[in-house]
VOPAGU-2260 file (C-alpha; in pm, 1 decimal, decimal comma):
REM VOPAGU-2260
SITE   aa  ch    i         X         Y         Z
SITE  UNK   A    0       0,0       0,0       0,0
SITE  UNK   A    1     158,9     318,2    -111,4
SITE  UNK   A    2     139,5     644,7     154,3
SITE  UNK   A    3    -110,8     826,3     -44,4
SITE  UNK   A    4    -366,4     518,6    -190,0
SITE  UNK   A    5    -495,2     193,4    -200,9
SITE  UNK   A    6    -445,5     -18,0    -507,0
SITE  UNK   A    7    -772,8    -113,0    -657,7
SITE  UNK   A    8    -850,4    -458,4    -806,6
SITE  UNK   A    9   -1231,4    -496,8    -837,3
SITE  UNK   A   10   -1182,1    -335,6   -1181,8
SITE  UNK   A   11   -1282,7    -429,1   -1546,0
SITE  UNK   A   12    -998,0    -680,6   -1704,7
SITE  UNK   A   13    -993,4    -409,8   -1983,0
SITE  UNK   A   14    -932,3    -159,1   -1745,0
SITE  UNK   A   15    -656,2    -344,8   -1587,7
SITE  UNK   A   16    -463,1    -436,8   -1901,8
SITE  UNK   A   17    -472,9     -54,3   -2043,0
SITE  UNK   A   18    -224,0      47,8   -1802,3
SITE  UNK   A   19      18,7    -188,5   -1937,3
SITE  UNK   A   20     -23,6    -114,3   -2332,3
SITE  UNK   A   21     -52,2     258,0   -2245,1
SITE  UNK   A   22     245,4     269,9   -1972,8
SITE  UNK   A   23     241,7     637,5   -1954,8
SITE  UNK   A   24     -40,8     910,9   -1835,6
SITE  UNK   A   25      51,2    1112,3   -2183,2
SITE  UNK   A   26     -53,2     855,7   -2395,6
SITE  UNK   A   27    -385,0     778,3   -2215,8
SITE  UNK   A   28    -501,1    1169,0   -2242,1
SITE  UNK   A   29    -873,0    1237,8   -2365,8
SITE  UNK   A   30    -984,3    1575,5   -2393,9
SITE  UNK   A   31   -1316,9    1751,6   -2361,0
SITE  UNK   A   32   -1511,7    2078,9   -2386,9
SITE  UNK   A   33   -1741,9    2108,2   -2096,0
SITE  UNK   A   34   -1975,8    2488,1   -2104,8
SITE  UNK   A   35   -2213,6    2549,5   -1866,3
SITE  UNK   A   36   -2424,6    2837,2   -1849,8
SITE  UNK   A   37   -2263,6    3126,1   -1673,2
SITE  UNK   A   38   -2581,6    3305,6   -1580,7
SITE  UNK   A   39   -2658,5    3027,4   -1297,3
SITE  UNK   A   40   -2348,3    3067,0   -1147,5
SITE  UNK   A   41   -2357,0    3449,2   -1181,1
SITE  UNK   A   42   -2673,8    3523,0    -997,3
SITE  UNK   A   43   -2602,4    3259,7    -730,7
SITE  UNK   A   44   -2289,0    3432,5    -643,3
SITE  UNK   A   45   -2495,9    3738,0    -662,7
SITE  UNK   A   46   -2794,9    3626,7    -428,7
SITE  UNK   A   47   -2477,1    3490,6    -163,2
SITE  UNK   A   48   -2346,3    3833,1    -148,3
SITE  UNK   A   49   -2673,9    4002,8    -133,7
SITE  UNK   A   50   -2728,8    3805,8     147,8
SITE  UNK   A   51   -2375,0    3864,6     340,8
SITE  UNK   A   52   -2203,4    3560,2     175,2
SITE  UNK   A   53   -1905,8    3657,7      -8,5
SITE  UNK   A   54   -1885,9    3371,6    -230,4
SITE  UNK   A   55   -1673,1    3338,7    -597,4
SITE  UNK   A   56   -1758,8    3143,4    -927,6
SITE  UNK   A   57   -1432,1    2980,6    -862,5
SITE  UNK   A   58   -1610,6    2843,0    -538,3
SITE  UNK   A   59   -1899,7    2749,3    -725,8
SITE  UNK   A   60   -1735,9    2514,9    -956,1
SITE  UNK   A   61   -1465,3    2366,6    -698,0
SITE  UNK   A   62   -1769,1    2274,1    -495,6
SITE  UNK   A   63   -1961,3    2134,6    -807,8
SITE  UNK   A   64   -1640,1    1909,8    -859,4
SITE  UNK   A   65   -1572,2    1818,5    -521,5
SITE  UNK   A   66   -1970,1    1706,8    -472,8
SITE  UNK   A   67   -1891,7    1524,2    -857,8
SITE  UNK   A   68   -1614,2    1306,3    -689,5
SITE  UNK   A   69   -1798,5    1224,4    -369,5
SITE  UNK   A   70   -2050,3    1049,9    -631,8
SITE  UNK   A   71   -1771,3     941,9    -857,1
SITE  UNK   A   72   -1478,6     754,5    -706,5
SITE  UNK   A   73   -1336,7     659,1   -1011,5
SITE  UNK   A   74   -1257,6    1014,7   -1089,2
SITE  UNK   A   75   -1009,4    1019,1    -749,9
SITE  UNK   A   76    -801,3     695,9    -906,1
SITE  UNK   A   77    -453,3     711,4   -1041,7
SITE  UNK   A   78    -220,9     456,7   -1217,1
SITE  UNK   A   79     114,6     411,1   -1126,4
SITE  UNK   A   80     341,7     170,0   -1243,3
SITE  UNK   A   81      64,0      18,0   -1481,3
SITE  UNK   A   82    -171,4     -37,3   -1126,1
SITE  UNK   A   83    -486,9     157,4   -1064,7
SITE  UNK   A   84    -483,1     272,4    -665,1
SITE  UNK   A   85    -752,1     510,8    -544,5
SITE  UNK   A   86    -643,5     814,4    -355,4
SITE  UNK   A   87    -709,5     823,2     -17,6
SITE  UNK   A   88    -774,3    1211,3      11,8
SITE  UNK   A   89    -912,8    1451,0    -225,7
SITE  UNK   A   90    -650,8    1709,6    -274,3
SITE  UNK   A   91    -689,5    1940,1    -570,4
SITE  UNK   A   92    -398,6    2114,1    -691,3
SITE  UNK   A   93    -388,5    2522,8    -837,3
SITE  UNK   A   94    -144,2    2821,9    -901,8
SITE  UNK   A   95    -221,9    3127,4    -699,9
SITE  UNK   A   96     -89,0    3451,4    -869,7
SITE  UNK   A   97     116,2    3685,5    -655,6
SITE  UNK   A   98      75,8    4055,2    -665,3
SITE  UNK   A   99     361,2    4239,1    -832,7
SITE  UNK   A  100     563,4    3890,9    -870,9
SITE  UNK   A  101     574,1    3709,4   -1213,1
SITE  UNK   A  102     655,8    3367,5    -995,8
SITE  UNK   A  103     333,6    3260,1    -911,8
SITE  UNK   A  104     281,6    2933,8    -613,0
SITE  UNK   A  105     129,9    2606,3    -659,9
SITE  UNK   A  106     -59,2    2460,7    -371,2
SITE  UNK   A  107    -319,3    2190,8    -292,5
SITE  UNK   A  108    -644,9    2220,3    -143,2
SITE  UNK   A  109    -785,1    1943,7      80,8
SITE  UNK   A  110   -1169,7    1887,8      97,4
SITE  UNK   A  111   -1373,9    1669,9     267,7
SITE  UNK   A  112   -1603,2    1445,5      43,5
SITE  UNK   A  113   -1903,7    1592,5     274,7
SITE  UNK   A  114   -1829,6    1931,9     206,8
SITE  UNK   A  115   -2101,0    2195,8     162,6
SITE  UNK   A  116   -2038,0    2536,0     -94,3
SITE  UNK   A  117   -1949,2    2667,4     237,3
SITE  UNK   A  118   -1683,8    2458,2     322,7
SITE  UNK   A  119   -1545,9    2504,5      12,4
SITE  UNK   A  120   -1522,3    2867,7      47,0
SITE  UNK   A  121   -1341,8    2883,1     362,5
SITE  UNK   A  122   -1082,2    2621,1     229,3
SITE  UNK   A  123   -1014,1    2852,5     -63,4
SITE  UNK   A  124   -1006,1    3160,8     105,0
SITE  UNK   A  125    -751,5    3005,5     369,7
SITE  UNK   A  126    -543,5    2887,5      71,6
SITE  UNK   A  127    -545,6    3185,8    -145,3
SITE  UNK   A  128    -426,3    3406,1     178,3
SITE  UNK   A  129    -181,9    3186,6     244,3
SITE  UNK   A  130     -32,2    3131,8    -138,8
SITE  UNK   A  131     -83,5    3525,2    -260,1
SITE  UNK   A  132     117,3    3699,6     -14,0
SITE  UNK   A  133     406,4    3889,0    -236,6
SITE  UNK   A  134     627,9    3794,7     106,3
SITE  UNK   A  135     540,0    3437,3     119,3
SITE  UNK   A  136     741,0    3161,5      97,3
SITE  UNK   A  137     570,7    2853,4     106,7
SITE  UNK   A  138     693,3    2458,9     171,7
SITE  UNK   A  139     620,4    2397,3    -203,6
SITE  UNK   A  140     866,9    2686,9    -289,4
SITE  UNK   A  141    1123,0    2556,5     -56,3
SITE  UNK   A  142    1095,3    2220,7    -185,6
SITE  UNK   A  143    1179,3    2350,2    -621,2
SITE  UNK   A  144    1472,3    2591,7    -436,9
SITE  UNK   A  145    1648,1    2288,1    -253,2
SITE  UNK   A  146    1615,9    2090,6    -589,5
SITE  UNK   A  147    1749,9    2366,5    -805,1
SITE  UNK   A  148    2018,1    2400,8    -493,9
SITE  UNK   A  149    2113,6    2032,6    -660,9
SITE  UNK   A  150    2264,6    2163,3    -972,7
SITE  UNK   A  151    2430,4    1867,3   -1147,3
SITE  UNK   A  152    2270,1    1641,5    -932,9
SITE  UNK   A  153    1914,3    1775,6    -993,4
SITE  UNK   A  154    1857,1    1527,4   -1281,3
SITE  UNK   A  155    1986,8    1223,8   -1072,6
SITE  UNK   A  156    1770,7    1336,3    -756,4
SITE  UNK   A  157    1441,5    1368,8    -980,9
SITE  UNK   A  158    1558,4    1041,2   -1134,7
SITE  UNK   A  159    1575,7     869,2    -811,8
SITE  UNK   A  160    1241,5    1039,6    -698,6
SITE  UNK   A  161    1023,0     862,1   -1008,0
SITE  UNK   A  162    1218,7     590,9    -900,7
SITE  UNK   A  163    1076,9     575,9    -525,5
SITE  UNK   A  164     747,7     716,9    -695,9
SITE  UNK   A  165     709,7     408,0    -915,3
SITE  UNK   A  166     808,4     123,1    -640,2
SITE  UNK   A  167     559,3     319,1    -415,7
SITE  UNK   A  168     825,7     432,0    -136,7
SITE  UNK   A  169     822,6     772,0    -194,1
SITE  UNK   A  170     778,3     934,0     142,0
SITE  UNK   A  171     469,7    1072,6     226,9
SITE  UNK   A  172     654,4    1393,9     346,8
SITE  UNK   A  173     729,7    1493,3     -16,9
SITE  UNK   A  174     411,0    1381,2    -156,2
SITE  UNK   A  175     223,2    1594,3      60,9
SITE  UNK   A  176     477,4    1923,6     -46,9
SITE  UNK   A  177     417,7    1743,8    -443,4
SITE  UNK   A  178     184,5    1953,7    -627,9
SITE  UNK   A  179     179,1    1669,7    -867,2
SITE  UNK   A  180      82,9    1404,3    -656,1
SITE  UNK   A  181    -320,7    1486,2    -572,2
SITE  UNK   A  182    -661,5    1426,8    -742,1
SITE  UNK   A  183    -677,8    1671,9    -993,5
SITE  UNK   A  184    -567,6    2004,8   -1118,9
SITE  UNK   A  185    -777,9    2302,1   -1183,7
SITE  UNK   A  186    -662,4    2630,9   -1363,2
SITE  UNK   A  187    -846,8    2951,6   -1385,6
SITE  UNK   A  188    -736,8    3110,7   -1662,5
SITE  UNK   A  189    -999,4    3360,5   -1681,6
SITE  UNK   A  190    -843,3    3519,3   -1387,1
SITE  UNK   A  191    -610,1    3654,6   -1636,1
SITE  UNK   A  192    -854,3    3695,4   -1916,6
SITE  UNK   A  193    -741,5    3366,9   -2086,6
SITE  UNK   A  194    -945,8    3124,8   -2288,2
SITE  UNK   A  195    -980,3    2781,6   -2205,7
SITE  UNK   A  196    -712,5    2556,4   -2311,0
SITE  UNK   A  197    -620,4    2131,7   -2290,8
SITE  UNK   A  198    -323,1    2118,5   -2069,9
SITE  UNK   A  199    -166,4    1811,4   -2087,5
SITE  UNK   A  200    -170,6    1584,0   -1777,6
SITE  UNK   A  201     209,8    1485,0   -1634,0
SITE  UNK   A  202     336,5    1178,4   -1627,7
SITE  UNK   A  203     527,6    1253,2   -1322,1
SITE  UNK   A  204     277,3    1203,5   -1002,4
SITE  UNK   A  205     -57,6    1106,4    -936,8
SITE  UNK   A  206    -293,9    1353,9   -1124,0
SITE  UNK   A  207    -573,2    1182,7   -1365,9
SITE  UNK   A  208    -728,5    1523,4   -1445,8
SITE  UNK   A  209    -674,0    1856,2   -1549,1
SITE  UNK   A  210    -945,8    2115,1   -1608,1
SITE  UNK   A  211    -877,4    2472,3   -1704,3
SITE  UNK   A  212   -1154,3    2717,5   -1649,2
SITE  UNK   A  213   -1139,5    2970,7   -1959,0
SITE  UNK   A  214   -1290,7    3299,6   -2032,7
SITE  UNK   A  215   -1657,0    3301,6   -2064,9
SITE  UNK   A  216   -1786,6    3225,1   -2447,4
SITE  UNK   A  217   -2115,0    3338,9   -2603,6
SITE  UNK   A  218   -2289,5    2999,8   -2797,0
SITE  UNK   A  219   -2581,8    3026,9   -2981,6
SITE  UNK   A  220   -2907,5    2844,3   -2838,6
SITE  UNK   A  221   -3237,9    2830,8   -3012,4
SITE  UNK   A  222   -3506,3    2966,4   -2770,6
SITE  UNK   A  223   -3852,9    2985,1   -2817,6
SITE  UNK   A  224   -3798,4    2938,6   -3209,7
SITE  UNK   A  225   -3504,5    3210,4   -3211,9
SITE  UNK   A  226   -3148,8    3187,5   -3250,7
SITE  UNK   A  227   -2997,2    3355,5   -2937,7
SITE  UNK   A  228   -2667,0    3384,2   -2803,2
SITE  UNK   A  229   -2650,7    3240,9   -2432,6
SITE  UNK   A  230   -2297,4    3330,9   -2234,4
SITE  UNK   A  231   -2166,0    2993,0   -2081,2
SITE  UNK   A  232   -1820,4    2917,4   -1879,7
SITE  UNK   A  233   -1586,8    2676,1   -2104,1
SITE  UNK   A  234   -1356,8    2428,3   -1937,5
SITE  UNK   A  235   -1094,0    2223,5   -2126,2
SITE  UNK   A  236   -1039,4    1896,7   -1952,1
SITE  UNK   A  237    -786,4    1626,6   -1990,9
SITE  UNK   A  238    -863,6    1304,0   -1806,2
SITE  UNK   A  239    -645,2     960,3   -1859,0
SITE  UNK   A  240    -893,6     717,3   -1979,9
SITE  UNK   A  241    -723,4     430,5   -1794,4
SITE  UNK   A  242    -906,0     540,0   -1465,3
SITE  UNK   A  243   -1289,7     504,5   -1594,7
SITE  UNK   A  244   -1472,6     433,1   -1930,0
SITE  UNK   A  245   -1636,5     718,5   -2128,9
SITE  UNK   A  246   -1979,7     638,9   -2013,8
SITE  UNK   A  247   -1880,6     698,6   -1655,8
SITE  UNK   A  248   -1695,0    1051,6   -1751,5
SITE  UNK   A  249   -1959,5    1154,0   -1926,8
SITE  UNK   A  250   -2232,2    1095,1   -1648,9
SITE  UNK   A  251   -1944,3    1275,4   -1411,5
SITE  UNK   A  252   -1932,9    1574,4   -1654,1
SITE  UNK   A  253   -2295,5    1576,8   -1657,7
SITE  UNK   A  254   -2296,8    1584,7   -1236,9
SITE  UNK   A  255   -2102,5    1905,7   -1257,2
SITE  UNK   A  256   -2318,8    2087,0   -1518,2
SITE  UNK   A  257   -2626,3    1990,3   -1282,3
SITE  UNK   A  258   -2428,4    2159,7   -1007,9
SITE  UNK   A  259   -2350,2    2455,5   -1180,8
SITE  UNK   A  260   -2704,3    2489,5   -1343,7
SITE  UNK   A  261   -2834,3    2452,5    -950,0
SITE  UNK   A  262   -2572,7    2533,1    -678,4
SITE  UNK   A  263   -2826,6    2528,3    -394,0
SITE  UNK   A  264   -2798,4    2162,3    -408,6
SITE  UNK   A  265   -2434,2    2260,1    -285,3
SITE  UNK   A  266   -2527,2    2399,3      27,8
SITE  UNK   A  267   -2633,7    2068,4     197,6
SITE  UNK   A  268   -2383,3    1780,3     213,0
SITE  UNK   A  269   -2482,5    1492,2      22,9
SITE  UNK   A  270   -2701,9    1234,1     158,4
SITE  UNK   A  271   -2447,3     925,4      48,9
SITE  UNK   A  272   -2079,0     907,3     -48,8
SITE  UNK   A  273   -1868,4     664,8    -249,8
SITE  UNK   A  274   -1542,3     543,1    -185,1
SITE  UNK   A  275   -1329,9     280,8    -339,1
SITE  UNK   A  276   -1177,3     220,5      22,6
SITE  UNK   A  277   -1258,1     367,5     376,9
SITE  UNK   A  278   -1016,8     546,0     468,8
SITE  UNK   A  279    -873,2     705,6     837,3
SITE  UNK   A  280    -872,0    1044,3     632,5
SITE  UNK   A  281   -1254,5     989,9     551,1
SITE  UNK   A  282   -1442,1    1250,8     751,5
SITE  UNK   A  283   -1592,2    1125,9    1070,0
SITE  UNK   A  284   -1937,0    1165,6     909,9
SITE  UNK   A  285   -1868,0     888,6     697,0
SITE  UNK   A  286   -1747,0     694,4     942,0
SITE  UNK   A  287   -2012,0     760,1    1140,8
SITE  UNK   A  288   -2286,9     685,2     805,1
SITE  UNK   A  289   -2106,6     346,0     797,1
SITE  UNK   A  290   -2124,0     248,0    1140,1
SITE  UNK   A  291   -2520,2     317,6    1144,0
SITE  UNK   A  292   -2552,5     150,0     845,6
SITE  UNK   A  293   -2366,6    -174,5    1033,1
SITE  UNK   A  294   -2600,4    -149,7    1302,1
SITE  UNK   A  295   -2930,9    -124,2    1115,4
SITE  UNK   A  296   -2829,4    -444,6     918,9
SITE  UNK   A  297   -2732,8    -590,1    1235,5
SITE  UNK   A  298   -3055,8    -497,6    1383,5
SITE  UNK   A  299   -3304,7    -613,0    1116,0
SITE  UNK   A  300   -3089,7    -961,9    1097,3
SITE  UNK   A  301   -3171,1   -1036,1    1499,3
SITE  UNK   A  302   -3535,0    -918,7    1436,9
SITE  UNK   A  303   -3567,1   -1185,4    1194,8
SITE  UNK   A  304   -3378,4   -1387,8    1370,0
SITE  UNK   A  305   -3604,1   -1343,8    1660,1
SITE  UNK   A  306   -3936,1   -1364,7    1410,2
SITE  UNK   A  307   -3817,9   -1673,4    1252,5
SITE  UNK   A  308   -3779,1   -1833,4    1642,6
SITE  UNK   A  309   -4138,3   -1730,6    1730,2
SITE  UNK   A  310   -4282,7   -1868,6    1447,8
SITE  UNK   A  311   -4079,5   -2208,8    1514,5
């Protein structure tokens, strides 16, 4: 068992052979064009603010995908070494510009597979303060500096760091400082009036997914007989097709627009959540869903247990 997953076995034979003729993430990449319309989102995040909530679109859709993977577990998998293993946190990776500094810091987010829009928000906020400070200096920045520090070394140490990656001994201290070891990565690019692009997933690390949030796009839509143009949010995403088949991205895909279209569904946590594995990082919720769950099947087997010895 590696430090950051659990490998998973109960999978299609198809799905466990691809990893072996497609050995590397690059050559398993898909890409996609998700829009959704932006008017949804807008006057959500409008109605929040109205109401005291200072709320983002970027909040909006991290809590539409975090809400997507707590129905989708296939979507927080990763191959390594040709073997699927399913992530025992949901971390989501994304580069935080500084002010008046062309470096800019890359960070992950942890969430909670029960977490609410609100949730969400305060984990973004926290990170965003912590990662846009023009002064800051963060672990992740201390970790590239002491391998640049290597010099002619640097290609031996990264060398020997796949190397540990691939046997599954990395330590869990560097994976946690990795911001290419986690669930997913998510770019907003129109932050700096960008369009959407398909940026590639790397082979180096754990991350099935990439989505990259571009500058909002106006697409025509008949309505009511009439050719109108309707102003929707584009994402490009790149997703290694090793993890899950296209029928189960495309449901996934469809989860998020259903978010987006409705975020109020966001503001409760979900009812039930899927997991490959239970985890000790699962939130005690879950734990606490699973244990009642235990006991009511415990329960009803002694009542028929004890109907079946009346009876008799």
């Amino acid at each position: 068992m590696r430090a950051d997953g659990k490998r998973v076995k109960n999978v299609d034979p198809m799905y466990t052979l691809a990893p072996y003729f497609m050995r590397n993430r690059s050559d398993a990449q898909n890409a996609i064009t998700v829009t959704v319309p932006y008017e949804n989102v807008h006057n959500y995040v409008l109605d929040a603010r109205k109401k005291g909530i200072k709320l983002s679109h970027l909040t909006v859709v991290m809590a539409a995908l975090v809400r997507t993977v707590s129905e989708y577990p296939e979507l927080n998998r990763f191959v390594v070494n040709s073997k699927i293993y399913a992530h025992n946190e949901l971390k989501i990776a994304m580069v935080v510009l500084r002010p008046a500094d062309n470096n800019p810091s890359m960070g992950k987010m942890k969430f909670d597979l029960y977490d609410t829009i609100f949730d969400v928000n305060n984990k973004i906020d926290a990170f965003i303060n912590e990662n846009n400070k023009s002064t800051s200096n963060t672990k992740v920045d201390q970790l590239f500096k002491t391998l640049v520090s290597c010099g002619p070394l640097m290609r031996f140490v990264l060398g020997t760091l796949r190397g540990l990656d691939k046997l599954g001994w990395l330590p869990k201290s560097v994976i946690d400082l990795s911001p290419f070891h986690g669930s997913m990565v998510f770019t907003n690019l129109a932050s700096i009036r960008t369009n959407h692009i398909y940026h590639h997933v790397y082979d180096f690390g754990t991350m099935g997914m990439v989505i990259a949030m571009g500058n909002n796009i106006d697409a025509p839509k008949m309505k009511k007989g009439e050719m109108v143009l309707e102003k929707q949010i584009p994402f490009g995403i790149v997703m290694d097709e090793r993890l899950a088949d296209g029928h189960l991205y495309a449901k996934a895909f469809a989860s998020i627009e259903k978010y987006l279209k409705n975020p109020t569904l966001l503001e409760t946590p979900p009812e039930t959540v899927r997991v490959d594995y239970e985890f000790e990082s699962l939130s005690k919720r879950f734990q606490s869903e699973k244990t009642k769950q235990k006991e009511a099947a415990k329960a009803e087997k002694l009542k028929k247990k004890q109907e079946k010895a009346t009876k008799s």
